[in-house]
Backbone bond lengths (Angstrom), bond angles and torsions (degrees), N, CA, C in turn:
res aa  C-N    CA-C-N  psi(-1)  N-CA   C-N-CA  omega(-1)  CA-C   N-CA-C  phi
1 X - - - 1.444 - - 1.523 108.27 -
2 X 0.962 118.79 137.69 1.551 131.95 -162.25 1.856 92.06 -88.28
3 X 1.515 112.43 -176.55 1.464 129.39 176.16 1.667 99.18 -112.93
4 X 1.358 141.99 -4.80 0.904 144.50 -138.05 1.791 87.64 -108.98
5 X 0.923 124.53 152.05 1.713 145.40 -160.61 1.581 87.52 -79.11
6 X 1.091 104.96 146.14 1.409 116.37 174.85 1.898 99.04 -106.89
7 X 1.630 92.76 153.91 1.585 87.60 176.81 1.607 127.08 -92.68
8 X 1.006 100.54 154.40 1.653 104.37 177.47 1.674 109.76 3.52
9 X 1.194 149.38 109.43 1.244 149.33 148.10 1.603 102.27 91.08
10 X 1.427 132.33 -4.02 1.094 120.22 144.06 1.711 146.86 -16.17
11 X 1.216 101.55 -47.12 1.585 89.80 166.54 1.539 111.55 -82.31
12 X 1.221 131.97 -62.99 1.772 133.12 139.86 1.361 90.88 22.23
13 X 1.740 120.97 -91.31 1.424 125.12 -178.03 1.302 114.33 -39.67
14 X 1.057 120.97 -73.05 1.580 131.61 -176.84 1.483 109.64 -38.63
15 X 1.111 114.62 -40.83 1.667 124.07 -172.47 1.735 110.55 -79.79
16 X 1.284 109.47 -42.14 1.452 109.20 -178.68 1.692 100.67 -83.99
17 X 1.183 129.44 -24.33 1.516 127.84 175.73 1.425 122.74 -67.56
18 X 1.465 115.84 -19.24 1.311 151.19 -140.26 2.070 84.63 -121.59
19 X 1.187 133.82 -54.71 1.059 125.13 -178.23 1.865 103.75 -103.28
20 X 0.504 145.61 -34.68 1.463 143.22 157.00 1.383 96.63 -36.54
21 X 1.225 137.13 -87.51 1.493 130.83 166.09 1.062 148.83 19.19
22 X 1.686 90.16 -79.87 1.541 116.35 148.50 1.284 131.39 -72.03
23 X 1.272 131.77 5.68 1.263 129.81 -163.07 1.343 120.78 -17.89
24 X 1.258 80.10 69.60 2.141 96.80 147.79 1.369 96.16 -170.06
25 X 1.494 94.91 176.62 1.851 103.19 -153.34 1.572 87.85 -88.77
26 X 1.082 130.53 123.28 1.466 149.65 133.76 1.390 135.31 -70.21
27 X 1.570 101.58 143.86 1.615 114.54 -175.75 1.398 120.35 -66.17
28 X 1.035 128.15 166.22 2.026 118.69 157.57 1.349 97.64 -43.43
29 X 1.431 121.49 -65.24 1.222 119.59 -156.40 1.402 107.00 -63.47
30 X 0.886 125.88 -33.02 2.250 122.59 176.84 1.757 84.60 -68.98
31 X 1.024 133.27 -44.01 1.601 104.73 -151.57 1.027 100.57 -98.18
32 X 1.443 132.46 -1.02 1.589 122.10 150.54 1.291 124.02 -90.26
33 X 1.684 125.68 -13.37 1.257 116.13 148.27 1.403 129.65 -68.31
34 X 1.456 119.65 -17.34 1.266 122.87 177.77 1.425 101.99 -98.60
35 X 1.515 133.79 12.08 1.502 136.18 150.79 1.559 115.88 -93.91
36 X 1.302 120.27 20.47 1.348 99.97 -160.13 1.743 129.90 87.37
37 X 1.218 107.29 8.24 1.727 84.48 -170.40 1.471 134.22 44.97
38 X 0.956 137.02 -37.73 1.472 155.00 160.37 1.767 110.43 -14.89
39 X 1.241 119.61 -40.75 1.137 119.31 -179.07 1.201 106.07 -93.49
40 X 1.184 100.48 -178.34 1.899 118.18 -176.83 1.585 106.92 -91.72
41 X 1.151 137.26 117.95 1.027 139.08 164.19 1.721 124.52 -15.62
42 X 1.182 103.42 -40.08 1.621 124.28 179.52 1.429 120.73 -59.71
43 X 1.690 87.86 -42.73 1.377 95.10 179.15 1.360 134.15 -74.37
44 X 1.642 95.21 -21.09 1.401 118.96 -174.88 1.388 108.32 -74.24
45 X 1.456 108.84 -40.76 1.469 113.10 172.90 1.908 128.86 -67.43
46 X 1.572 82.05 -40.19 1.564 92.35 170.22 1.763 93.69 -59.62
47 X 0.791 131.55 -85.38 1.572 137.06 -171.15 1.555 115.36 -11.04
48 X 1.660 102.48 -49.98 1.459 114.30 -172.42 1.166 99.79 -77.32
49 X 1.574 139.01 -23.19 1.566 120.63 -157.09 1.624 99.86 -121.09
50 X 1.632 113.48 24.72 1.187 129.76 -173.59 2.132 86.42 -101.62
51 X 1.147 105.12 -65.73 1.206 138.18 -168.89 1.613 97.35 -53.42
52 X 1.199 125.37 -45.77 1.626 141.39 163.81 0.978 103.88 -27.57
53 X 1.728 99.07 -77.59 1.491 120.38 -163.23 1.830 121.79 -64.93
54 X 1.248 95.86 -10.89 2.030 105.34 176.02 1.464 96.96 -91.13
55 X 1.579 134.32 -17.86 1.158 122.21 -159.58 1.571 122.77 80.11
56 X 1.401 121.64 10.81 1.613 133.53 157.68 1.424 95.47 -52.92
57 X 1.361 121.19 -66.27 1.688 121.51 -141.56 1.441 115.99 -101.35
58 X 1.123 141.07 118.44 1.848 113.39 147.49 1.528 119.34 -55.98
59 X 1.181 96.16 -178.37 1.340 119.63 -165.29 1.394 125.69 -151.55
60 X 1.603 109.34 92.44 1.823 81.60 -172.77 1.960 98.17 -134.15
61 X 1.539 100.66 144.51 1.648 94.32 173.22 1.346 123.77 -54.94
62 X 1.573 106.00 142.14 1.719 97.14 177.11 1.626 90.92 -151.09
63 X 1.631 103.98 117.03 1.617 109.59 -172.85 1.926 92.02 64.28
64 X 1.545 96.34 -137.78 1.495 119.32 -163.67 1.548 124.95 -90.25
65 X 1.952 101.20 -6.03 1.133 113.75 -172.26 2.001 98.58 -117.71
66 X 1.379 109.97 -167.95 1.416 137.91 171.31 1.380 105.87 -116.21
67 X 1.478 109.38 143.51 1.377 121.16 -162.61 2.088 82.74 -127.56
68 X 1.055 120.45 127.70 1.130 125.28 163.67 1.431 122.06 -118.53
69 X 1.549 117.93 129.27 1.533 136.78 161.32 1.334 117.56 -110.88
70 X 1.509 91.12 149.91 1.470 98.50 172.95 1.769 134.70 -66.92
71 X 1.420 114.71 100.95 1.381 108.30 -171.20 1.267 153.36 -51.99
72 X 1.286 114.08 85.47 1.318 120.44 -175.42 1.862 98.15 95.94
73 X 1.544 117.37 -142.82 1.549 101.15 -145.96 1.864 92.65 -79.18
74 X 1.470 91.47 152.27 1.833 95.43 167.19 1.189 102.09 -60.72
75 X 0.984 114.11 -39.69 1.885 110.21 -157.03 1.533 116.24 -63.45
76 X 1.486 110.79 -16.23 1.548 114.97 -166.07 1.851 105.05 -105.37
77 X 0.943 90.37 -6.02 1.890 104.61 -169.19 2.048 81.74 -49.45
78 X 1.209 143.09 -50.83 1.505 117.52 -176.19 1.326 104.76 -67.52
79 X 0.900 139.63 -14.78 1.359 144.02 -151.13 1.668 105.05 -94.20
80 X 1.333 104.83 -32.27 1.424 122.28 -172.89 1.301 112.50 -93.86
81 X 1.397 117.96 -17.97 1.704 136.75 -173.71 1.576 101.08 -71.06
82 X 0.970 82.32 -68.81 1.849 114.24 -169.52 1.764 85.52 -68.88
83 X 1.058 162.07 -44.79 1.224 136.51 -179.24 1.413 116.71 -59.89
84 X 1.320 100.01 -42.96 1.465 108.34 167.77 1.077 115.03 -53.77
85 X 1.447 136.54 -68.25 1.659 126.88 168.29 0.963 113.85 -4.31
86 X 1.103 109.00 -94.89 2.087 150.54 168.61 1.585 91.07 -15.53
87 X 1.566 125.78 -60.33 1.359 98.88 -163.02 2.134 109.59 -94.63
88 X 1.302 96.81 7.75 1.374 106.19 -174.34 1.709 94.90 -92.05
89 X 1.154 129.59 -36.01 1.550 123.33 159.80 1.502 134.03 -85.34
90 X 1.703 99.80 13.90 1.323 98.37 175.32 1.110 106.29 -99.84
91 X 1.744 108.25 -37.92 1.295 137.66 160.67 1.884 127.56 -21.84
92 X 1.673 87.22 -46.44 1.693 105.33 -168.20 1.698 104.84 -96.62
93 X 1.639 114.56 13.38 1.573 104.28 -175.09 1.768 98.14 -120.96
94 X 1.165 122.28 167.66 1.071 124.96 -171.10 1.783 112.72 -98.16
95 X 1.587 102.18 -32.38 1.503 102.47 175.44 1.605 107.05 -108.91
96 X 0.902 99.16 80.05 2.047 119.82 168.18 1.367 114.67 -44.81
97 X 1.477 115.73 -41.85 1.356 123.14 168.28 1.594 119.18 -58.84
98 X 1.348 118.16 -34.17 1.114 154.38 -142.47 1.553 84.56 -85.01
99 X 1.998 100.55 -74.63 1.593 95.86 -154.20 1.750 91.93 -87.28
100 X 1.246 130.90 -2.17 1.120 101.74 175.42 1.657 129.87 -83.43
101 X 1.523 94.75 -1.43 1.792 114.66 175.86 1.540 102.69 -66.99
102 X 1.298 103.36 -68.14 1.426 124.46 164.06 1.704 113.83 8.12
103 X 2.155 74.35 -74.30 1.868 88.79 -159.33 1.474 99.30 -68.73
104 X 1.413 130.86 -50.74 1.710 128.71 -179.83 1.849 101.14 -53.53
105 X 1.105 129.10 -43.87 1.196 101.09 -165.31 2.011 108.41 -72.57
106 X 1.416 109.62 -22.71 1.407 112.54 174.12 1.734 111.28 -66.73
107 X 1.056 126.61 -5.22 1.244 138.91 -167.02 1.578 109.48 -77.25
108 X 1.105 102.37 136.19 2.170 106.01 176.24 1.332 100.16 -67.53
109 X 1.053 143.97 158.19 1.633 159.27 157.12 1.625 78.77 -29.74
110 X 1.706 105.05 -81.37 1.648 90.84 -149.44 1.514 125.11 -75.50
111 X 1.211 114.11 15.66 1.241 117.17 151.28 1.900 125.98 -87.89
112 X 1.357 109.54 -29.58 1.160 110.26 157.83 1.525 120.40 -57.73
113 X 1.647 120.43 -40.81 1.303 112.23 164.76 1.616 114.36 -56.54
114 X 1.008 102.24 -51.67 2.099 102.18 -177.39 1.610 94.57 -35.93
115 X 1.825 121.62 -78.14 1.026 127.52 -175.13 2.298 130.82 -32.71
116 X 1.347 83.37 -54.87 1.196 85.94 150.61 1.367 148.63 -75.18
117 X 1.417 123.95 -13.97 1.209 138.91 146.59 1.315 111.64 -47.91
118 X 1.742 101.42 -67.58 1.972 109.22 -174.92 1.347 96.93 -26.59
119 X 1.427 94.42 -73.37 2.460 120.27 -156.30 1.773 90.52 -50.49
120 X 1.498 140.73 -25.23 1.123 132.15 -164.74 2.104 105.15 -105.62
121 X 1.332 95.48 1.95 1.292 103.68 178.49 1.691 101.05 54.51
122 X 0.840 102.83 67.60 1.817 107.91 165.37 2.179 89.82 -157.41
123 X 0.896 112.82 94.20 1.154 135.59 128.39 1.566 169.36 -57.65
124 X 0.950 146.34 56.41 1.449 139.41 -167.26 1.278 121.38 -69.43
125 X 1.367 113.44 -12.37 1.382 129.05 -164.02 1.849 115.13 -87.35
126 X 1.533 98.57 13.78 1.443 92.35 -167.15 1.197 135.96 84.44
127 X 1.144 125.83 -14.54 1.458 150.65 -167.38 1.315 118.83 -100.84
128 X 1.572 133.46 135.32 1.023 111.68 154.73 1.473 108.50 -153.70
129 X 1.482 118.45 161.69 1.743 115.77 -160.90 1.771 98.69 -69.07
């Protein structure tokens, strides 16, 4: 592990790549030995119970600690990041109507079809509201 700044949501990555991997639910302490040790324990934990709290991770007691897995499919863990964004800045504005016009009118045609599919519950994408 380098000294060099990691980018935006980098450890996030590192941490869910790191238990996806392993598929099975791991402690702080496994997912900072399987990071290198290098970090502070704290951080590792802050990280995991960051990741909890968006709905990335489970969480279940084992002994005195939390064992965390990745929730539901690996494959969607960006998918689930970035929703979180999206609803953490829709979240933080006062006219919702406002920015959610916004985001559909910035939208390609064929992403407006995806969208309207989702909201119409016809899907292919795996997804559903």
């Amino acid at each position: 592990m380098s000294s060099s700044p990691r980018p935006r949501g980098g450890l996030e990555r590192e941490v869910l790549a790191a238990l996806a991997a392993a598929g099975h639910p791991m402690s702080a302490t496994q997912v900072l030995a399987e990071l290198g040790g290098e970090l502070a324990y704290t951080t590792v934990m802050t990280t995991l119970a960051r990741l909890h709290a968006k709905g990335v991770l489970t969480r279940l007691m084992s002994g005195r600690a939390y064992v965390y897995a990745v929730s539901g499919d690996p494959r969607n863990v960006e998918a689930s990041l970035a929703a979180h964004r999206m609803r953490r800045v829709l979240d933080s504005r006062q006219d919702r109507a406002g920015v959610l016009a916004r985001f559909v009118a910035d939208l390609s045609p064929e992403d407006e079809q995806v969208l309207a599919d989702l909201l119409a519950g016809r899907s292919g994408h795996g997804y559903k509201k």
